[in-house]
Backbone as a printed PyTorch tensor [residue, N CA C, xyz], in Angstrom:
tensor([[[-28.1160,  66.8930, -69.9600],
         [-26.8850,  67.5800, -69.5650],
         [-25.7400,  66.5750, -69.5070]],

        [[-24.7670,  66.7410, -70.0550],
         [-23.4910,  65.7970, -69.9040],
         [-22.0040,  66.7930, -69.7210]],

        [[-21.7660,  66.1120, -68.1870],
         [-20.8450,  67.0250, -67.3990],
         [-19.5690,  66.0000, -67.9430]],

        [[-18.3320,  66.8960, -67.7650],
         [-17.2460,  66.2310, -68.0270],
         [-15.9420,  67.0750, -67.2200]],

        [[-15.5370,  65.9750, -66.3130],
         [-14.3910,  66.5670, -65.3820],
         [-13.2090,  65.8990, -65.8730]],

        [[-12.0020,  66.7780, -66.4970],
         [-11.0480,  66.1860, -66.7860],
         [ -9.4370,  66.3390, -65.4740]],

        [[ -8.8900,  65.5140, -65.2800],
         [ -8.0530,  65.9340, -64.5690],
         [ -8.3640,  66.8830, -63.4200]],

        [[ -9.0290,  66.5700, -62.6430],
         [ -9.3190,  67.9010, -61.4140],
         [ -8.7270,  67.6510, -60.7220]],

        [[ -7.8120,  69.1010, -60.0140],
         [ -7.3920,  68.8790, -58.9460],
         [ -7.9720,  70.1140, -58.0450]],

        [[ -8.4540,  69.9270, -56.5740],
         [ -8.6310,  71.0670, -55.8650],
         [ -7.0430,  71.4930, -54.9590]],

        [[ -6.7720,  72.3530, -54.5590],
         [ -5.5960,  72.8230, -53.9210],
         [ -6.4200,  73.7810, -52.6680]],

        [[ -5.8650,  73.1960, -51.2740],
         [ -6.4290,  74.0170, -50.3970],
         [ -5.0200,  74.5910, -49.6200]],

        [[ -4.9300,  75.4240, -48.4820],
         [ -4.2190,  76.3670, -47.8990],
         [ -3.4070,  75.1420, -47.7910]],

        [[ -3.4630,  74.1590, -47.3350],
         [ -2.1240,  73.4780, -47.1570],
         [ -1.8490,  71.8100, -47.7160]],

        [[ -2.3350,  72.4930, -49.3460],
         [ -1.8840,  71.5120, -50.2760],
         [ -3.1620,  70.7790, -50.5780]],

        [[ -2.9900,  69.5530, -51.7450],
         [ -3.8640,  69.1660, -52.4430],
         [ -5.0390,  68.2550, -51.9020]],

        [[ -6.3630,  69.1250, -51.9870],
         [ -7.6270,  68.3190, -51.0670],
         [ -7.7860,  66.9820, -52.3020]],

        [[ -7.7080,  67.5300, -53.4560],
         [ -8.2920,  66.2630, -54.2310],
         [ -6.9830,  66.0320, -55.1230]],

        [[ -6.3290,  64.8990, -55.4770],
         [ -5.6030,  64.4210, -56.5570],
         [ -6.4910,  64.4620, -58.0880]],

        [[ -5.5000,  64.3530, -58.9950],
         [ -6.5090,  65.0060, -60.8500],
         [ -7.1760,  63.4420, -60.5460]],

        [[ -8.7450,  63.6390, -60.7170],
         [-10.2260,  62.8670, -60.7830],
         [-10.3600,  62.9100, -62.2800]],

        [[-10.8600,  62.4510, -62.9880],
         [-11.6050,  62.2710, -64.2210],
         [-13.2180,  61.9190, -64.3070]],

        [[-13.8340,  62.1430, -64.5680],
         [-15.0720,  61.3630, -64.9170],
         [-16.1960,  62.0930, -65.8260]],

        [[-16.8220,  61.4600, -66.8130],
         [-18.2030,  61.9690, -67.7460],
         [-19.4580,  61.1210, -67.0870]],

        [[-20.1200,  61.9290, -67.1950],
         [-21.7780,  61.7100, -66.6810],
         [-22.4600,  62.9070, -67.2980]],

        [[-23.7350,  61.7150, -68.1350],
         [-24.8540,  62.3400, -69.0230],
         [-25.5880,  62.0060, -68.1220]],

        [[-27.1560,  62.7700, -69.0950],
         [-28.5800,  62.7080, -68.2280],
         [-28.9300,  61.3620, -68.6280]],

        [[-29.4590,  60.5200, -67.4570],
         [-29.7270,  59.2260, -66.9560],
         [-28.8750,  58.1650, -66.9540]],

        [[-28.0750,  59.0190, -66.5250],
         [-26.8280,  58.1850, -65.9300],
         [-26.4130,  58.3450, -64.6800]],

        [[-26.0740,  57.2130, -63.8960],
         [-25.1250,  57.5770, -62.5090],
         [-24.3220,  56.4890, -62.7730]],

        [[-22.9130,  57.7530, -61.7240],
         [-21.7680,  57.5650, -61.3420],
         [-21.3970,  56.9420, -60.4390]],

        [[-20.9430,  56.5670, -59.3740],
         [-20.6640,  56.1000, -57.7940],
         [-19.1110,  56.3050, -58.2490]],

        [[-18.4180,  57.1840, -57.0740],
         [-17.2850,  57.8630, -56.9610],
         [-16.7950,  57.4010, -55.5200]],

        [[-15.6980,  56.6210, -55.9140],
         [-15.1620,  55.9080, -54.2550],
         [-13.8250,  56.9400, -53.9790]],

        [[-13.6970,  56.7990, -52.6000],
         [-12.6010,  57.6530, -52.1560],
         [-12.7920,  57.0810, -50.6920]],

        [[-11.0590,  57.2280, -50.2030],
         [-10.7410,  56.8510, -49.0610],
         [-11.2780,  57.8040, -48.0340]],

        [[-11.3110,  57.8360, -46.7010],
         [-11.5540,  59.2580, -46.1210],
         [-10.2190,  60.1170, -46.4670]],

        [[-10.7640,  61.3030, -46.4200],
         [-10.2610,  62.9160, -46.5730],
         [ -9.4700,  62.9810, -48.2460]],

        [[-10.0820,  61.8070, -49.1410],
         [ -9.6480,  61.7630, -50.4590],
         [-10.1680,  62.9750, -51.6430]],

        [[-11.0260,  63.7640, -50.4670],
         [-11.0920,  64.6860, -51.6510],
         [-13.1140,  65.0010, -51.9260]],

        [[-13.5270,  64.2220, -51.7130],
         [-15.3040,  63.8130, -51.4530],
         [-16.0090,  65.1490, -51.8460]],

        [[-15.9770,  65.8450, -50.3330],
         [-16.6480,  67.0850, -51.3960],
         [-16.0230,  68.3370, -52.3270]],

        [[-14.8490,  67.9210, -51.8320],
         [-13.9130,  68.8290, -52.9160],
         [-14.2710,  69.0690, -54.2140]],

        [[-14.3840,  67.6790, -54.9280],
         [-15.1620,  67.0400, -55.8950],
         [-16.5350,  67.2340, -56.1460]],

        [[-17.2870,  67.3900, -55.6150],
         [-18.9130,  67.4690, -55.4700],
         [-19.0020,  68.9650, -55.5130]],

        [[-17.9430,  69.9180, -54.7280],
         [-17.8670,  71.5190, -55.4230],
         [-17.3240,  72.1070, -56.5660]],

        [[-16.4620,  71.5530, -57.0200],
         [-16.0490,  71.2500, -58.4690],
         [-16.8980,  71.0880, -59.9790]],

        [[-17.2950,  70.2030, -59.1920],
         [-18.8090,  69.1980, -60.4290],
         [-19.9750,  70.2590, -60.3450]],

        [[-20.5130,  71.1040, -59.3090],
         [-21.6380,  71.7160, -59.1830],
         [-21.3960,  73.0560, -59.6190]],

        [[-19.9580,  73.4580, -60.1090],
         [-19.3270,  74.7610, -59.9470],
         [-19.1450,  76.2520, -59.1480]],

        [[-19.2740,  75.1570, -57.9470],
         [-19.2450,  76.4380, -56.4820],
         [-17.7690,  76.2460, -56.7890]],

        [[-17.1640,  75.6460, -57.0920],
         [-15.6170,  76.2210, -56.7810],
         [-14.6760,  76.1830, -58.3300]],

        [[-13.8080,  76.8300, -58.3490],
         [-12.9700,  76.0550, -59.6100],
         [-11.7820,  75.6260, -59.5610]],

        [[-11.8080,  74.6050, -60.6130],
         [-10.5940,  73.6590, -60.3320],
         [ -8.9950,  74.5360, -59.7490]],

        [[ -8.3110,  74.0500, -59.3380],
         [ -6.5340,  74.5170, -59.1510],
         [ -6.1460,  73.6920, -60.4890]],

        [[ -6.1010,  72.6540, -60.9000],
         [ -6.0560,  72.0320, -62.4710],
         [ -6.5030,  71.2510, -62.8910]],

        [[ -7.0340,  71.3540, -63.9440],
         [ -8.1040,  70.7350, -65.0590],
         [ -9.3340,  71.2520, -65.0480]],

        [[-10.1520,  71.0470, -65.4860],
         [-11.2070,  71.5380, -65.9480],
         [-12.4970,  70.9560, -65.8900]],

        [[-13.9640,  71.5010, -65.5100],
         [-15.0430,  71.0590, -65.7540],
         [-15.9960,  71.4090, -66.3960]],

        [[-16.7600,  70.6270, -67.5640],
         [-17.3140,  71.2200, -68.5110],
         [-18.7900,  70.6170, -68.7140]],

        [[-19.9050,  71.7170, -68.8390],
         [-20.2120,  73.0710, -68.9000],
         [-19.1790,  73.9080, -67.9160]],

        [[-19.7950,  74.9700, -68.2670],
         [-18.7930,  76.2860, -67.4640],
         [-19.5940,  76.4050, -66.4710]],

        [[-18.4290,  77.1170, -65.1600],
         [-18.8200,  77.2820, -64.0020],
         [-20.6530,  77.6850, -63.8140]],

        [[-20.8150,  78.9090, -64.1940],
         [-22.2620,  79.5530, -64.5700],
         [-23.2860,  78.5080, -64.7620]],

        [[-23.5440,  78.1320, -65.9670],
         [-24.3560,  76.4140, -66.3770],
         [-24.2580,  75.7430, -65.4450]],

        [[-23.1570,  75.2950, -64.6760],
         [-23.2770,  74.1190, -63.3510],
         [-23.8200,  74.8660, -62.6550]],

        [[-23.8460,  76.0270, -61.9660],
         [-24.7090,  76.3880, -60.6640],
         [-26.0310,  76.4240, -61.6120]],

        [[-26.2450,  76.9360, -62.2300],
         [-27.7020,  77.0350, -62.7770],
         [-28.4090,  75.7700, -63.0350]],

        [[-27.8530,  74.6150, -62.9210],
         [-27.8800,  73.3780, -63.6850],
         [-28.0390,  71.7630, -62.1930]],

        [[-26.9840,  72.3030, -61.5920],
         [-26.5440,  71.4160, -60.6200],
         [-26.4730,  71.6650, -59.1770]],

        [[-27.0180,  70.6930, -58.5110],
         [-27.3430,  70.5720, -57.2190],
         [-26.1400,  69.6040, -56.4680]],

        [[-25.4910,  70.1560, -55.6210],
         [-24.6700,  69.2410, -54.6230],
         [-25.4950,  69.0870, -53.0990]],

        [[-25.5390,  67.8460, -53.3010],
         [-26.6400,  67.3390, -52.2200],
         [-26.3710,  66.8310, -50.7410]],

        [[-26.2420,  67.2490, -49.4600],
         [-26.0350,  66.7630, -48.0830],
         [-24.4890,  66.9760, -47.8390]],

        [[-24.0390,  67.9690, -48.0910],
         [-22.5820,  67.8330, -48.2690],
         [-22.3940,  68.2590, -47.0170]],

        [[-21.1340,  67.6880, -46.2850],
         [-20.8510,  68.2330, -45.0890],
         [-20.3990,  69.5320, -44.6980]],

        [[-20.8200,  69.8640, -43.5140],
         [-20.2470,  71.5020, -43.4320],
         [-20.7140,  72.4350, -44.3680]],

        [[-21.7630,  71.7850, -45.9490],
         [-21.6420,  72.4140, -47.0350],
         [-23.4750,  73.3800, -47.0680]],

        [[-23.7880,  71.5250, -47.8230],
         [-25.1750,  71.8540, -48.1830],
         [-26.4800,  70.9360, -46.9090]],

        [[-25.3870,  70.3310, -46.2770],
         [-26.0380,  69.7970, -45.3260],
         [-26.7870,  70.3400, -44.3310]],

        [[-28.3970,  69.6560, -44.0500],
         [-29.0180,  70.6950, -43.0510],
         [-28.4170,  71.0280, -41.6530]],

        [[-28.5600,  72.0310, -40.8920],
         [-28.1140,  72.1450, -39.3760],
         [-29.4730,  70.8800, -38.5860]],

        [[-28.2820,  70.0770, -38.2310],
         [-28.8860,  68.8210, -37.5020],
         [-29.9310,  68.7810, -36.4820]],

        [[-29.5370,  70.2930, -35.8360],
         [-30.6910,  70.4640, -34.6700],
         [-31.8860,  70.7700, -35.2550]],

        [[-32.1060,  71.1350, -36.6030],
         [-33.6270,  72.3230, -37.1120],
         [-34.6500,  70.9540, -37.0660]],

        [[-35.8500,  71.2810, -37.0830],
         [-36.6150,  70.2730, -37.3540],
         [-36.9610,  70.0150, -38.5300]],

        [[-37.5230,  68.5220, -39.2400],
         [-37.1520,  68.3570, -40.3790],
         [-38.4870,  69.1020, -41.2970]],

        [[-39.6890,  69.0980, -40.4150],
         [-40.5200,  70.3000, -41.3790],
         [-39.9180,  71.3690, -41.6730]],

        [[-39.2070,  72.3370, -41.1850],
         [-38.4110,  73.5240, -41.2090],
         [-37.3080,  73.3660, -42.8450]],

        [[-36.7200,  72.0170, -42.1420],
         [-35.7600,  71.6730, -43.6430],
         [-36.6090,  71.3300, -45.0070]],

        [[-37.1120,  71.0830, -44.8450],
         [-38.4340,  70.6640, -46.0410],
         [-39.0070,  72.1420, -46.4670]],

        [[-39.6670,  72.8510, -45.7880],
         [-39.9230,  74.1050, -46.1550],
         [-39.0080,  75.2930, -46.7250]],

        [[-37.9830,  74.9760, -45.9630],
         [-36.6410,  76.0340, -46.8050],
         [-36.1830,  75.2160, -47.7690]],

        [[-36.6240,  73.9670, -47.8520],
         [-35.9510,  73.3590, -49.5010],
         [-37.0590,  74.1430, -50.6470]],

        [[-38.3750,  73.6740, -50.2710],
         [-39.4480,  73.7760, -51.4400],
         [-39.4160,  75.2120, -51.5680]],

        [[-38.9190,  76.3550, -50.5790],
         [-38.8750,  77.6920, -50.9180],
         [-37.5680,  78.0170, -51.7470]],

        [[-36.6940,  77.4880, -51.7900],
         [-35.8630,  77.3610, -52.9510],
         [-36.2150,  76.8350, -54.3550]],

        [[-36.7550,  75.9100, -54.2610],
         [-37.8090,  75.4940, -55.6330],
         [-38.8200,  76.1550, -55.8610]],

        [[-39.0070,  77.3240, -55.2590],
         [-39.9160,  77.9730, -56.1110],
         [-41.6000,  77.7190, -55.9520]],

        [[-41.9590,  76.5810, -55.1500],
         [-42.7870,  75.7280, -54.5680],
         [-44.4260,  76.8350, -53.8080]],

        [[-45.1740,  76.4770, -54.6950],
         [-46.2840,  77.0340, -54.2030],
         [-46.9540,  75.3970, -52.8030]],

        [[-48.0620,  76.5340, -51.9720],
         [-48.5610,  75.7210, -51.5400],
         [-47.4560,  74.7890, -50.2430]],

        [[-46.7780,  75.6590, -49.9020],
         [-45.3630,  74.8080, -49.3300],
         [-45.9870,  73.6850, -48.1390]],

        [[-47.2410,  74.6390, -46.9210],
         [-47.3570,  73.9210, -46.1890],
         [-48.0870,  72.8040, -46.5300]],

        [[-48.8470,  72.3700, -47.4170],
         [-49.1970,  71.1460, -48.1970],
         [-48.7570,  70.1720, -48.0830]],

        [[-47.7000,  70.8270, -49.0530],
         [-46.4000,  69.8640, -49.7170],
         [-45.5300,  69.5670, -48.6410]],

        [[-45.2180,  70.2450, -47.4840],
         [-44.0590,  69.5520, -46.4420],
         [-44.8060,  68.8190, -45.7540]],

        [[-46.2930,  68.8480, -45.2450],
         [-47.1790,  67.8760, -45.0860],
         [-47.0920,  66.3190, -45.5780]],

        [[-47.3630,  66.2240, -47.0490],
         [-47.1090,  65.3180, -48.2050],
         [-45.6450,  64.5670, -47.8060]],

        [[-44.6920,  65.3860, -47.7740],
         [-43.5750,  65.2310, -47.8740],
         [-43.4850,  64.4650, -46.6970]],

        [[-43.5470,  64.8580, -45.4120],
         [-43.9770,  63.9140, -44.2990],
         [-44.2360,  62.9080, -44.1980]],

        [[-45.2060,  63.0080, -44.6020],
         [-46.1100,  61.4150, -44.7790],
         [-45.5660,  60.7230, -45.4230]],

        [[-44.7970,  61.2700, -46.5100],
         [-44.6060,  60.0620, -47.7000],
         [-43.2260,  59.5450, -47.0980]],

        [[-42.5920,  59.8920, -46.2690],
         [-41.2250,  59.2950, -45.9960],
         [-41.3470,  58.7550, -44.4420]],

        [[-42.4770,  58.8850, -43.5140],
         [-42.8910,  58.4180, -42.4240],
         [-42.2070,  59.3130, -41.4990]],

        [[-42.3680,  60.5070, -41.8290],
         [-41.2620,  61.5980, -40.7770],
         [-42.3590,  62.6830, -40.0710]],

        [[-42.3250,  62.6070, -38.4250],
         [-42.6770,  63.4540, -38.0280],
         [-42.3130,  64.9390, -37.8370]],

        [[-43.0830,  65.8300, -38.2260],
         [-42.8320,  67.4500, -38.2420],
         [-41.6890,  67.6690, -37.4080]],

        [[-41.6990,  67.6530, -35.8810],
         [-40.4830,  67.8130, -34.8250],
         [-39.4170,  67.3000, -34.7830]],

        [[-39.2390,  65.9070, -35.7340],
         [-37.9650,  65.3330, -35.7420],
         [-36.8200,  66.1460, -35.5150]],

        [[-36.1400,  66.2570, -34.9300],
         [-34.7080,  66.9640, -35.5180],
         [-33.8630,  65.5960, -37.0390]],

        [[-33.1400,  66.6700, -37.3140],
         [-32.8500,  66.2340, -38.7690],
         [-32.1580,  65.3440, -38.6060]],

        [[-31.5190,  65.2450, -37.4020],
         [-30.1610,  64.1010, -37.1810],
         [-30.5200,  63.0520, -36.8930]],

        [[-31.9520,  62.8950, -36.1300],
         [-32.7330,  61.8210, -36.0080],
         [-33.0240,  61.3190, -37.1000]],

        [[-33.2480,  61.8160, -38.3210],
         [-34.0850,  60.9140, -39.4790],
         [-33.1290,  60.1100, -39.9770]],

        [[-33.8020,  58.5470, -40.1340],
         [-32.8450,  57.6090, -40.2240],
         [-32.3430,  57.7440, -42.1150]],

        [[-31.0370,  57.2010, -42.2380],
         [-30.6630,  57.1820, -43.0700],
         [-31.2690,  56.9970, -44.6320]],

        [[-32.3420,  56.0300, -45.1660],
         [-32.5580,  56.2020, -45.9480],
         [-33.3750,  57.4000, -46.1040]],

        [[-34.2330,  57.2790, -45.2600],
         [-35.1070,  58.8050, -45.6410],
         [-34.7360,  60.3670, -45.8900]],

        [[-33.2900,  60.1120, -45.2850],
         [-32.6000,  61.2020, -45.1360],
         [-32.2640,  61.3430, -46.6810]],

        [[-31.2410,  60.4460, -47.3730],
         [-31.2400,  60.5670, -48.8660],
         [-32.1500,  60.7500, -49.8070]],

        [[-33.4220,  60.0680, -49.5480],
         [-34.1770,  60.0970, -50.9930],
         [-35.3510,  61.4240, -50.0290]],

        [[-35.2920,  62.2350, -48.8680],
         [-35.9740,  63.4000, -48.8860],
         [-34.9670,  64.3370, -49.7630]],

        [[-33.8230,  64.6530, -48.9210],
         [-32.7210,  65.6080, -49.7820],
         [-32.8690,  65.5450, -51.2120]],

        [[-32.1960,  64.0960, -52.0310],
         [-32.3170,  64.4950, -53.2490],
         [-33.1990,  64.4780, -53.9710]],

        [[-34.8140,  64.3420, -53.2290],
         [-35.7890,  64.8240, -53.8420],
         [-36.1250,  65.7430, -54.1490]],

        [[-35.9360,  66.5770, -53.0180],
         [-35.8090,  68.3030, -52.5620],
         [-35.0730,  68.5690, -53.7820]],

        [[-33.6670,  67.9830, -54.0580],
         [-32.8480,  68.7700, -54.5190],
         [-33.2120,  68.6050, -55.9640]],

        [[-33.9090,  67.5770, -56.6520],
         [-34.3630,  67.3040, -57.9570],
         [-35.6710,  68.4900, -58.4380]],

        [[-36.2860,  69.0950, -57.1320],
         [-37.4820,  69.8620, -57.6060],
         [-37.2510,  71.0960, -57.8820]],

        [[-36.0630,  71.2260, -57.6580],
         [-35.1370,  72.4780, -58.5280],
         [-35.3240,  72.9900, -59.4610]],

        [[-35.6360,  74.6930, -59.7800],
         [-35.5600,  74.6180, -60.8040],
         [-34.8880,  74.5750, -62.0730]],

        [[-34.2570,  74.1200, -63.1380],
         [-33.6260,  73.8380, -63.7030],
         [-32.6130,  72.5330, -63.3750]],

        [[-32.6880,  71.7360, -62.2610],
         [-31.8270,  70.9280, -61.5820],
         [-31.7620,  69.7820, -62.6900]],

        [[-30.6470,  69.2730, -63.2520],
         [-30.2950,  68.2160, -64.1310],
         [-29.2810,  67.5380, -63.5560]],

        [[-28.0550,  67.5760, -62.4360],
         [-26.9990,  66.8550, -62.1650],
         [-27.3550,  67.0340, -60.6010]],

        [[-27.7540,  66.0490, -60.6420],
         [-27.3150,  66.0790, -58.6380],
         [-26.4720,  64.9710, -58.1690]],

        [[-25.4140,  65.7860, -57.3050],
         [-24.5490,  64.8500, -56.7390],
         [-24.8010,  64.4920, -54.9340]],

        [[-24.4320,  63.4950, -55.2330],
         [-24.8100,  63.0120, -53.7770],
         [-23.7660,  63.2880, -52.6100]],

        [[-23.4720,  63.4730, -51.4670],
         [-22.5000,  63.3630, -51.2650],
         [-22.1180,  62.6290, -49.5130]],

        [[-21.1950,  61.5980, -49.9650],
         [-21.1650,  60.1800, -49.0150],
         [-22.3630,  60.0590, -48.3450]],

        [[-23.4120,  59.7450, -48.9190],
         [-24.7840,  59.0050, -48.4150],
         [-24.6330,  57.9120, -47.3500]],

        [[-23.5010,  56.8710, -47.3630],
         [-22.9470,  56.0740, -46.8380],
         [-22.3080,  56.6690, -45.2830]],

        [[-22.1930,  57.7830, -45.1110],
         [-21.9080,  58.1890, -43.6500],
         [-23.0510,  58.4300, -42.9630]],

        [[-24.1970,  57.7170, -43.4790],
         [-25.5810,  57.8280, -42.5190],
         [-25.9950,  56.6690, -42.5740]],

        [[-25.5490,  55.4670, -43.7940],
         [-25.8600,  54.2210, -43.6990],
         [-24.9720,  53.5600, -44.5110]],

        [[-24.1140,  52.7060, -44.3220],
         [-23.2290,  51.9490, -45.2330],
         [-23.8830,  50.7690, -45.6370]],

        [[-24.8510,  50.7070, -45.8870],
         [-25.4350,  49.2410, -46.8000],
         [-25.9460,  50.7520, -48.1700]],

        [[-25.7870,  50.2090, -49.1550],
         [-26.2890,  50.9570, -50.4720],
         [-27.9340,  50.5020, -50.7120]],

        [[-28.0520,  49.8580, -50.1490],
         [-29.4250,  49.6990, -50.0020],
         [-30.2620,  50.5470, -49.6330]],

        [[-29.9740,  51.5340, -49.0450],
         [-30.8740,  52.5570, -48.1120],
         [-30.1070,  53.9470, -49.2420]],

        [[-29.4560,  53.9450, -50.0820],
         [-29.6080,  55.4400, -51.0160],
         [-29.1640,  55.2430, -52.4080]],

        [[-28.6500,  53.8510, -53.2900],
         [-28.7430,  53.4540, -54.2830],
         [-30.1360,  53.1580, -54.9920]],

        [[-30.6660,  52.9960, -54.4850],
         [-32.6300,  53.0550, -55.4320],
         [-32.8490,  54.2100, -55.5490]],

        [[-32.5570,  55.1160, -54.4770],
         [-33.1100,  56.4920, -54.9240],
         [-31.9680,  57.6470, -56.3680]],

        [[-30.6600,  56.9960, -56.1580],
         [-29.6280,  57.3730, -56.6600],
         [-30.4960,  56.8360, -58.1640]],

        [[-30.7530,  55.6380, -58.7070],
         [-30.9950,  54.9190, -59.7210],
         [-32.1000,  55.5100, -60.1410]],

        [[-33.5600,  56.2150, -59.2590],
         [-34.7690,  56.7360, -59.8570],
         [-34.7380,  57.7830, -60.5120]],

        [[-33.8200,  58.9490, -59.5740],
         [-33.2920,  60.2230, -60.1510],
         [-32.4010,  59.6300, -61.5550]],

        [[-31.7660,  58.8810, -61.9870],
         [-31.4540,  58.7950, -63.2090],
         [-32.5660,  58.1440, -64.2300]],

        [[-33.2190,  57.1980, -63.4060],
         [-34.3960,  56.9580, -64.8070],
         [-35.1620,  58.1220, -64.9380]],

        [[-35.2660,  58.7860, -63.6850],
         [-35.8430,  60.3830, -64.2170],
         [-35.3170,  61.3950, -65.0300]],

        [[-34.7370,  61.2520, -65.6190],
         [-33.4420,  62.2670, -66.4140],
         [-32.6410,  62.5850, -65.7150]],

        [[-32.4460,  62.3890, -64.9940],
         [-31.2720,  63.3650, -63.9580],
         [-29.5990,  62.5590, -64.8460]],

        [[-28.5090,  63.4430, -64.7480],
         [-27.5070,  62.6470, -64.4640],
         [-27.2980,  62.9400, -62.4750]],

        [[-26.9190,  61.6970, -62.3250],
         [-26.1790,  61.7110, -61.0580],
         [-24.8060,  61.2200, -60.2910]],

        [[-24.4240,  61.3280, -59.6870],
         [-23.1850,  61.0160, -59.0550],
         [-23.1770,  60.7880, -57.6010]],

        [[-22.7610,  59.6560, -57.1250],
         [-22.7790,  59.4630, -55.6380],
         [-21.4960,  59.7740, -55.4080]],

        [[-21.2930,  60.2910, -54.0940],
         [-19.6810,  60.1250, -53.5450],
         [-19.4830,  59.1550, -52.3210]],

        [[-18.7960,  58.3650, -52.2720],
         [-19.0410,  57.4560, -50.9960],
         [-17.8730,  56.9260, -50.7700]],

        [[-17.5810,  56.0000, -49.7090],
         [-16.4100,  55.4740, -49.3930],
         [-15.9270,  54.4600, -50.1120]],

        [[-14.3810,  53.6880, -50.1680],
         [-13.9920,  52.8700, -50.7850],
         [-14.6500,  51.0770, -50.0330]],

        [[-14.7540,  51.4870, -49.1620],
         [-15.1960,  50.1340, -48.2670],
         [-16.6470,  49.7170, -49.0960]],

        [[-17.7170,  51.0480, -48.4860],
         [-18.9790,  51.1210, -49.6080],
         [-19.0710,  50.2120, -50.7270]],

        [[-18.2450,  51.2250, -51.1350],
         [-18.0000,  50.6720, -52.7780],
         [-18.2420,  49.4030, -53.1190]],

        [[-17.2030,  48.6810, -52.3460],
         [-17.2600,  46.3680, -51.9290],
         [-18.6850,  45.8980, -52.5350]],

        [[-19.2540,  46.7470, -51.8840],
         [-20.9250,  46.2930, -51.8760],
         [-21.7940,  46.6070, -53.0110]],

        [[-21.4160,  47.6150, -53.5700],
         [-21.8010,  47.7750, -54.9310],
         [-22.0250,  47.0720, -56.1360]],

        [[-23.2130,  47.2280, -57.0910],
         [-23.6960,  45.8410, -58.1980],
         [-22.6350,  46.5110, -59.2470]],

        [[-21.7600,  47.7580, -59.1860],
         [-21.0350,  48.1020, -60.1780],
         [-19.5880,  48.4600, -60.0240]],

        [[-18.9160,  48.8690, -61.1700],
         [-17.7330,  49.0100, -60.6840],
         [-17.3980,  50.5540, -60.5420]],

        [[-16.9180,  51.3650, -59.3210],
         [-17.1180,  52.6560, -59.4040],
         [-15.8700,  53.3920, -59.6700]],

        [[-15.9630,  54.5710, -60.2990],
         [-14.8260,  55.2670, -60.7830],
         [-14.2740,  55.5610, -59.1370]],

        [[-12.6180,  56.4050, -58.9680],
         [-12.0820,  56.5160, -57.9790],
         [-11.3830,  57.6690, -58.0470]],

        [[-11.5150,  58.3720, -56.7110],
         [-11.6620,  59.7760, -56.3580],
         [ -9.9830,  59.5930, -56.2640]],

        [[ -8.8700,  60.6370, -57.6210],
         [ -7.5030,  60.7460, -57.6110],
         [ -6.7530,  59.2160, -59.2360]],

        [[ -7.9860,  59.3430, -59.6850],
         [ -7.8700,  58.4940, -60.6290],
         [ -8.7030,  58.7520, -61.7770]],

        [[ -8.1030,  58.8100, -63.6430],
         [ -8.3940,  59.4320, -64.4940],
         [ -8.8240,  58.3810, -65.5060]],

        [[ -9.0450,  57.1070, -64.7710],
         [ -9.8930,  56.0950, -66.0170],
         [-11.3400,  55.4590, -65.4930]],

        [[-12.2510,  55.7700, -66.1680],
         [-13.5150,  55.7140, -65.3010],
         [-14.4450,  54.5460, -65.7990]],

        [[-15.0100,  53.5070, -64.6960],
         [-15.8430,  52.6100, -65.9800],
         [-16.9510,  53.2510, -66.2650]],

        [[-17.7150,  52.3660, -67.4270],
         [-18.7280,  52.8160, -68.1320],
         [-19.7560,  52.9160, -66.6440]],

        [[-20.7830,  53.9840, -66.8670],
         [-22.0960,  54.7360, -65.9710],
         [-22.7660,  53.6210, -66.3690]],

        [[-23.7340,  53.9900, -64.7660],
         [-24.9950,  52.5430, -65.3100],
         [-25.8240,  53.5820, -65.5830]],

        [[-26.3570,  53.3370, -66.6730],
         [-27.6290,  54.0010, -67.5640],
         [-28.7940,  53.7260, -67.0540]],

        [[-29.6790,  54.1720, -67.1750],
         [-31.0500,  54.4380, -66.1850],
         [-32.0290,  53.3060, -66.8490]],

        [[-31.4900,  52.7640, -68.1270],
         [-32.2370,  51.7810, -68.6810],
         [-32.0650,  50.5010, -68.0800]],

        [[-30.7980,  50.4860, -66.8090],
         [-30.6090,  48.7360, -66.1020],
         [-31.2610,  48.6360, -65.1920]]])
């Protein structure tokens, strides 16, 4: 799948959430998308997934293909779990969206494999686990090819704790896209495109 946002701008009740963004991302590729706070973050991440459509410019595939296609991942207020549920609960309403036989198994599995107890509440689970459960969840989708991340870095600002998982989902075919802060960014092995800005560097390809 190779998404292409030209010039986006979102427009909310009292004026522009996102300035025109640019950026292309194919499958096994990721993005990292810096933005200041309130620059626009998930504005962008609803845009790209086609829950919303642009106020100007355009994103291509068409709206339809992106929901069928694309997952926007932990978004605030959005797609993010309710903090109080426990995180077996969130695990089980993910894999019942995927279509997922065998669920109590698998949220079992799922458990174990990230060192998370059933009762946790969700707000408790520390930051990395929090990213690479979500966009695991969100990769077992069916049809899921673009998942965007969104500010992973407001649960842990070292990229260490959701850049490996960002990088696997692209050696897995995925294209992906992080959204994160400009500070973040500093720390980054790459140079990242910028949320209100229409020249983007080259994606790191899933082959680095």
């Amino acid at each position: 799948m190779e998404v292409h946002a030209d010039q986006v701008v979102v427009t909310g009740a009292h004026g522009r959430l996102l300035e025109p963004t640019s950026l292309r991302v194919r499958a096994g590729e990721l993005v990292v998308v810096a933005g200041e706070p309130n620059a626009g973050h998930t504005a962008f991440g609803l845009a790209l997934t086609g829950r919303i459509t642009p106020s100007e410019g355009s994103v291509t595939p068409s709206g339809g293909e992106l929901r069928a296609h694309a997952v926007l991942v932990d978004a605030p207020e959005v797609t993010a779990p309710e903090p109080n549920l426990r995180v077996a609960d969130v695990i089980a309403e993910e894999l019942a969206l995927a279509g997922a036989r065998k669920r109590r198994t698998a949220t079992t599995a799922l458990l174990d494999e990230h060192g998370l107890e059933p009762g946790t509440r969700f707000e408790d689970v520390p930051g990395a686990a929090r990213v690479a459960l979500l966009t695991g969840l969100a990769a077992r989708r069916p049809g899921a090819e673009l998942l965007v991340i969104d500010t992973p870095d407001r649960h842990s600002s070292n990229p260490a704790d959701w850049l490996p998982t960002a990088m696997a989902h692209a050696r897995d075919g995925h294209a992906v896209v992080v959204l994160c802060g400009t500070s973040t960014a500093l720390r980054l092995p790459m140079i990242p495109a910028r949320l209100g800005e229409s020249d983007q560097p080259a994606p790191l390809e899933s082959t680095l």
